[in-house]
N, C-alpha and C positions, 0 to 999 in steps of 0.2 A: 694565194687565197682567192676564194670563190664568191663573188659578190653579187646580191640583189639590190639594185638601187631601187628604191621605191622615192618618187617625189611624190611630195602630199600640194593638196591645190585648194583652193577654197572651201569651204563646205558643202558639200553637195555636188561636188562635181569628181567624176572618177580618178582615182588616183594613174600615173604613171611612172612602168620600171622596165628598168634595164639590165641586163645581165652582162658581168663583166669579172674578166680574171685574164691570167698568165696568158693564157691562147684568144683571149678575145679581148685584145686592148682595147678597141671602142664600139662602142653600141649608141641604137638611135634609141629612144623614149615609145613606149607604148601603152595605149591607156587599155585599161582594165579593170576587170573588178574583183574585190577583195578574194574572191574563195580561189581564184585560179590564182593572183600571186601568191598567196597561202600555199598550194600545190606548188610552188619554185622554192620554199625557203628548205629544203633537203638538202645538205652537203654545203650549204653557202650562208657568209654571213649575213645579214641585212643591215644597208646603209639607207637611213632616212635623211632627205633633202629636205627643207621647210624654208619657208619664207625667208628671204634674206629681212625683212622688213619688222622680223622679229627679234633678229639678236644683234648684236653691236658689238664689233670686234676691236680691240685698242691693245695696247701696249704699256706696260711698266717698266722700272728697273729700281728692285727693290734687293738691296746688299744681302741675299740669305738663300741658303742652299737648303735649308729644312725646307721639306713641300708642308709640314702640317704649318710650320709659322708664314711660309710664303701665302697659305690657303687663307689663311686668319688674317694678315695682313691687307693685301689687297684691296676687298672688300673697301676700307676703312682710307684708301690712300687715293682711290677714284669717286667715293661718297658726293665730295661737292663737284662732280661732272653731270652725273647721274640725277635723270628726271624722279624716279622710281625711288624708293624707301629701299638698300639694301636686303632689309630682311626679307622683302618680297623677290628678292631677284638670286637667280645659280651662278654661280661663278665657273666656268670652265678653265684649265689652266696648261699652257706649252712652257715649261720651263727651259731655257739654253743654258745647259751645264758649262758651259763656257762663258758664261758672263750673267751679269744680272738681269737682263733682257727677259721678260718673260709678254708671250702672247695672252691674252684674256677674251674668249667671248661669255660674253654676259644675254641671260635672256630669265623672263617675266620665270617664277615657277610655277606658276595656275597655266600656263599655257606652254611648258614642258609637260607638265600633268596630262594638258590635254592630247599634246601629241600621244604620250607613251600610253595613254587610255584607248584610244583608236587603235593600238596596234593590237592592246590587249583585248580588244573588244572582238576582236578578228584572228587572232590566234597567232601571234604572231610576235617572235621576239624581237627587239631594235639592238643591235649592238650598239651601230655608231650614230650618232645625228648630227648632223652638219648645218650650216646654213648652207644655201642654195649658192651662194658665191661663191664656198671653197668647191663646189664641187663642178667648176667649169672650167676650161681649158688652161694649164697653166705650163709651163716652162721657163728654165731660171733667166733672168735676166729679162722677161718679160711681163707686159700685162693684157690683159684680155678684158673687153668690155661687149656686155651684151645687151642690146636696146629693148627694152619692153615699149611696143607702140601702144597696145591698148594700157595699160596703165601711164605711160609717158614717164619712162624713169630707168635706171641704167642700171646694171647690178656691173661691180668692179673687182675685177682680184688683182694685184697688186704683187703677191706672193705666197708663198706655201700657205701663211697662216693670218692672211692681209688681204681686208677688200672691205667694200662697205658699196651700200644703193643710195642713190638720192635722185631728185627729180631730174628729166635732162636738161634744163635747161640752168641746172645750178651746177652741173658736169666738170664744164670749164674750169671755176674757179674751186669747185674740190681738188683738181688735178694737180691745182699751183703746187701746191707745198711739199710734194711725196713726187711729185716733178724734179723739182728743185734739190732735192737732199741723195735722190736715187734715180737719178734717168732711165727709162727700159731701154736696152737695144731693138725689143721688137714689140708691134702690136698686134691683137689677134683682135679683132670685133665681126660680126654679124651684118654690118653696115659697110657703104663703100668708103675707102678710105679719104674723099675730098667731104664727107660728112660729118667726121670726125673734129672734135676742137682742132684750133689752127697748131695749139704745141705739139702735136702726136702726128701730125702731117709730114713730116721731114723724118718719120722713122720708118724701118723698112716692117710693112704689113703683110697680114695674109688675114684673108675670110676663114672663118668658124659656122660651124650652122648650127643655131640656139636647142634643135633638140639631139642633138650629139654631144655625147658624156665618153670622157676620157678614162684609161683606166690609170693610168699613170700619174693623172692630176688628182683625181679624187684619193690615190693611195698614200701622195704624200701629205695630205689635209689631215687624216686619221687622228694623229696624236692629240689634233684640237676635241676631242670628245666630248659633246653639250652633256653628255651624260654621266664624265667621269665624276667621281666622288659627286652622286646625286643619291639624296637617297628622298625616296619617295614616302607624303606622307602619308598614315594610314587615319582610322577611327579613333586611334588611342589620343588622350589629349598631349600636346605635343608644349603646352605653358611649361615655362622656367617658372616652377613656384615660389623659387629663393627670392626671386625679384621683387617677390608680391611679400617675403616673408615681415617687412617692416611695418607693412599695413596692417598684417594679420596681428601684431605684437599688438601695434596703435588700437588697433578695433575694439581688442583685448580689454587694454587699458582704461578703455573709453566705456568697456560694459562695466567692466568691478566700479568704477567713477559713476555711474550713471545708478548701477544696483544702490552705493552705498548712499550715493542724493536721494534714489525712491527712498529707500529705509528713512532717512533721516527729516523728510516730507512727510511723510505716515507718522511718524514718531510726534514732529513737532503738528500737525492736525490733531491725534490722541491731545496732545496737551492743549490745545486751543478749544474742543469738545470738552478734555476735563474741565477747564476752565470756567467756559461757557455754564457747564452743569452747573458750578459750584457758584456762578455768582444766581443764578436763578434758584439755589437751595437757600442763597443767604436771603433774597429776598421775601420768601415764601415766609423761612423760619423767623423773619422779622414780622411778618404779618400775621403769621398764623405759631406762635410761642410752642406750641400744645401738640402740634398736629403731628403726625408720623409720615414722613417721608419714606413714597414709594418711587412716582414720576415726578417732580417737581413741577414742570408745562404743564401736565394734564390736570396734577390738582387744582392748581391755579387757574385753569381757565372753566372748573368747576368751581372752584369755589366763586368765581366772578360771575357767572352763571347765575350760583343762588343769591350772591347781592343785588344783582339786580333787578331777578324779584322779589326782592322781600324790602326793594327800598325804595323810598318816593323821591330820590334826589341823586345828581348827576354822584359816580363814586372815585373820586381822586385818588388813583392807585397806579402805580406802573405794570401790577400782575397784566392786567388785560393785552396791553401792546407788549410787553414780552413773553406773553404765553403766544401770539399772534406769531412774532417776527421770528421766534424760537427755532420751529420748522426750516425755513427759509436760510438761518444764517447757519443751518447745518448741511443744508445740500451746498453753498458757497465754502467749501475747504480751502480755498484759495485764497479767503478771507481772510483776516486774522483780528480778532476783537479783542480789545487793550482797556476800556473802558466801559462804564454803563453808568448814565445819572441821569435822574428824572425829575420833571419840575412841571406844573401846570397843563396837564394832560400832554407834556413833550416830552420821549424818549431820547436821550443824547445818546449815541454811539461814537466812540472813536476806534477808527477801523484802518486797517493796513491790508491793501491792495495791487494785486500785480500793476494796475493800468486804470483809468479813468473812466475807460470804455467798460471795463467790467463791473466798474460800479455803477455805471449808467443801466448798464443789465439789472445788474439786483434792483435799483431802482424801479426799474419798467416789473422786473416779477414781484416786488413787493405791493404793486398796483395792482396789477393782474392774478395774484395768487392769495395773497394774502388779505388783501383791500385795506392795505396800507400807503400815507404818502410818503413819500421819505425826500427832504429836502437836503444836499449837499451845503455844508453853512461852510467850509473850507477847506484848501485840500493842499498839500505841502507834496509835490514832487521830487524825487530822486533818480537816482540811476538806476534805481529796481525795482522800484516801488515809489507807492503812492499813500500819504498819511492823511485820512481826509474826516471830518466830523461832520456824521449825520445826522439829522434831525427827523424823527418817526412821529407820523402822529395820523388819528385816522382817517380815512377819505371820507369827503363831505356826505356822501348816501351811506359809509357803512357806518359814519356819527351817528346818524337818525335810525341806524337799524337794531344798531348791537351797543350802543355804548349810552344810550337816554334811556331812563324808565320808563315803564311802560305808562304813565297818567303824562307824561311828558311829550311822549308821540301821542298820544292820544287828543293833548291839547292841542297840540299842531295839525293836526288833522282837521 
């Protein structure tokens, strides 16, 4: 098989590849730009290298030879290691048919995304995508470390499908434990070998040179595929709707509940308004035996009208302050009026109220709109409401305006 290695590098700075196969076991690295490697992917696959720094390589051994339950699995059995929210992250998978052993690299998917978009931006398929550790020198029984000075940090392969980076000077004590369980017979690094931690010093070494890629190392890395079973998102929405189905049901329930309280709010206002009407019918047709009812309020505040000119003396009636407050306790729906009695030019209301503050309001527009006072004489709280008796009567300027005959202001004047 005919290979293009392409390593990717930071942003902005030119990629480099290498060509490698059967007759050309090893190649050095050459930088380049996108349209001339494009010109090399004829006849060969493409192997992208990316940051080791991006994926995390580990190990499982999970009892099950199904790959779709092993795939499902996984995921769900490394969760509390993992910084990342699984759902954000790819799972790559080596299974060893011979035991439950299985290799996993794991890396972000917005930044698989981003690799496999760079390739397609430039025309170019990815077969395989590696991290950058499997793809540096390896041999069985060996490991290979290669020193990055200008980052200050080591990238490690360990074995076929085994390696990870860490800073160098935490080197050492990454080594202990993969030391301990699998000693290498040999080391390869980029460094002299008295610079090497002191446990690697007693093994027999040879030099590497960091921009030399093997064909042989990278071949047996393959099966680790960042790409296998990835599937790539597109513009379609990609939501589990079934998830959300219980909410949709709840929302549901919450509107027919919510429709059937409007209706029954509307229903019981009509009957607070009937109400309203009919006790201001009963008062009219107490005072007026004879008269024909059209508006009830409006005759009332006509017929008060002509009492008070055609009479020389204050007139003790309730029409006037409930033709007034009429208006008023119709725009208040939220109100609910239970009673009405009147005594010495005072209107009593007994009124039921969401809240005290609302009736503070009416108070303030029975002032302001009406040019009525209206005093709170008591108010009984509950858990939903508020039971409180008001006391109407009228402001001291609209006494002298609208409610004295006219030889009356006249003598006050």
């Amino acid at each position: 098989m005919q290979l293009l290695v392409i390593k990717l590098k930071a942003s902005g700075i030119a990629p480099e590849y290498a060509l490698l196969g059967k007759k050309q076991t090893s190649n050095r690295f050459t930088s380049s730009d996108w349209k001339h490697i494009r010109s090399l992917t004829r006849g060969r696959r493409v192997l992208a290298l990316v940051p080791a720094s991006d994926v995390v390589i580990t190990s499982v051994n999970i009892p099950s030879k199904n790959k779709k339950q092993l795939l499902q699995a996984i995921p769900f059995s490394l969760e509390d290691s993992l910084a990342d929210d699984i759902d954000n992250l790819h799972f790559a998978v080596k299974q060893d048919e011979a035991s439950n052993h299985s290799q996993v690299a794991i890396i972000n998917r917005s930044i698989l995304e981003k690799y496999l978009n760079i390739f397609q931006e430039n025309g170019i398929t990815a077969h395989f995508i590696l991290p950058e550790t499997l793809g540096q020198f390896y041999r069985k029984d060996s490991w290979s470390l290669l020193f990055n000075s200008e980052q200050n940090d080591v990238n490690v392969r360990l074995s076929e499908f085994e390696g990870f980076v860490c800073d160098e000077p935490m080197l050492e004590m990454f080594l202990e434990k993969p030391f301990k369980s699998n000693q290498p017979k040999n080391i390869y690094a980029n460094r002299d070998k008295l610079t090497l931690p002191e446990i690697l010093q007693g093994l027999d070494f040879e030099a590497i040179d960091t921009n030399t890629i093997d064909y042989q190392s990278v071949l047996s890395a393959l099966p680790l595929n960042l790409i296998t079973n990835f599937s790539r998102q597109t513009n379609k929405s990609t939501i589990n709707w079934s998830v959300w189905r219980p909410s949709f049901v709840l929302a549901g329930l919450l509107t027919v509940v919510w429709a059937g309280v409007f209706v029954w709010q509307n229903n019981s206002l009509q009957q607070q308004s009937k109400l309203l009407n009919q006790k201001i019918e009963q008062v009219y047709k107490s005072s007026f035996p004879n008269g024909r009812i059209v508006d009830a309020s409006v005759q009332m505040k006509s017929a008060l009208d002509k009492l008070k000119a055609n009479s020389g003396r204050v007139v003790d009636s309730p029409l006037p302050l409930i033709s007034d407050i009429s208006p008023l306790l119709k725009e208040y729906k939220d109100v609910t009026l239970s009673e009405i009695n009147y005594k010495e030019n005072e209107l009593t209301l007994t009124m039921q109220s969401p809240s005290l503050t609302r009736l503070e309001t009416f108070k303030r527009d029975a002032a302001e709109k009406v040019k009525l006072k209206v005093d709170i004489k008591s108010s009984t709280t509950t858990s939903n409401k508020v039971e409180a008796t008001l006391i109407i009567t009228p402001l001291v300027n609209s006494t002298a305006k609208d409610y004295l005959p006219n030889n009356s202001m006249a003598g006050n004047t």
